[in-house]
N, C-alpha and C positions, 0 to 999 in steps of 0.2 A: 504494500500500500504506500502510495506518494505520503510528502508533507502536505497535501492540499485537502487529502482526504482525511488523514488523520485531525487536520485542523477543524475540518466540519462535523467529524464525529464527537467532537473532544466540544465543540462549541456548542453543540446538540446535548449534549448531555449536562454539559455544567449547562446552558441554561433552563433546562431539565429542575435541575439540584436546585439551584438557588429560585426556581420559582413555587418549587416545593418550600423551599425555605419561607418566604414568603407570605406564603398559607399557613405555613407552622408558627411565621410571627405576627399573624392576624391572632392567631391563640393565645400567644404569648404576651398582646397586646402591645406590639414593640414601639409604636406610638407613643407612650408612656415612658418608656425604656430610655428612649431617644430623645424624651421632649418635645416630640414634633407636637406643634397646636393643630387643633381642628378635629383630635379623634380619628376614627378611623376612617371616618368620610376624607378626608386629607390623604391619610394613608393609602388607599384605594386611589386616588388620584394620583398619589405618586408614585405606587407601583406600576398604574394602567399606562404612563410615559416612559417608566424603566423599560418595562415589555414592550413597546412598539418599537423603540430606539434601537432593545438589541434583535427585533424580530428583522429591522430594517438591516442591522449590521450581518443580520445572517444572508438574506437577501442577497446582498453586497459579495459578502463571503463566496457563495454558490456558484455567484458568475465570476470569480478570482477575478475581483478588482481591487486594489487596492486600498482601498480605504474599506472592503471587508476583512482585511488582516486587522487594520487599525481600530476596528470593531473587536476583533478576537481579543486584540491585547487589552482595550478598556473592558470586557468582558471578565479574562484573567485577573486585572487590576484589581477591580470592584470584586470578585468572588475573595481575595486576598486582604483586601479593607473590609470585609464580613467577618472575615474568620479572625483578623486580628482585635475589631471592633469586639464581638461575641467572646473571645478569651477573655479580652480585659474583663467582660462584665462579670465572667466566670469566676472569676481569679479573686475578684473581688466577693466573688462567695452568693452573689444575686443568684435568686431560685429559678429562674426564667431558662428556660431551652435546656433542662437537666434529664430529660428526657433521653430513653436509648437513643429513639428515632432521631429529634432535633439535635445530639451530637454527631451519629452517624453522618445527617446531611451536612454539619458547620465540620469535618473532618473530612467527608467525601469532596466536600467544597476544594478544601485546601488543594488533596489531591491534584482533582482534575485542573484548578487554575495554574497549579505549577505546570504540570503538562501540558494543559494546552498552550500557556506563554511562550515554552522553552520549543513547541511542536511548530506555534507561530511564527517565532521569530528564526528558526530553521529553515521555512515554507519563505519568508519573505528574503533569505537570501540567493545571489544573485547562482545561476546555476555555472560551474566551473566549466 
């Protein structure tokens, strides 16, 4: 399998993960967690922009243009500023996403976004 396609499976699937995550912190009320004002009606509003932004960068991805890599890697970024946001909260001992499942997905996160970055930025080099 190419870097092109490893990149589209790698980005399928963390956006897979982290939208699952998502739904697990609509439970978790992450809203709150975060401060964000306006409740969940808010939160809903700003997941329903995260989701189009990276459904666009997938788009982008499929037809191997270049600014769909640049998708993949804010995609990796942002599953990496999750996983480090959610330790912190951990670490500091909050009850929120103690769950097998929601570690599984903030652990599965990490995973795939290291892979898929290091899969991306492989794919975006120049071929010899």
């Amino acid at each position: 399998m190419d870097d092109h396609t490893w990149t589209v499976r790698l980005y399928t699937l963390n956006l897979a993960v982290l939208i699952t995550h998502e739904i697990d912190s609509a439970y978790w009320e992450e809203w709150a967690l975060f401060g964000i004002p306006g409740g969940i009606q808010v939160f809903n509003l700003l997941n329903l922009l995260v989701v189009l932004v990276f459904l666009e960068g997938f788009r982008r991805l499929v037809r191997r243009e270049r600014r769909g890599y640049q998708f993949s890697l804010l995609l990796a970024a942002a599953g990496l500023f999750a996983v480090v946001a959610h330790s912190y909260f951990l670490a500091l001992g909050r009850p929120e996403f103690r769950l097998p499942v929601s570690l599984a997905l903030i652990a599965l996160t990490f995973v795939l976004s290291v892979a898929q970055g290091v899969v991306t930025v492989r794919a975006l080099r120049p071929a010899n």
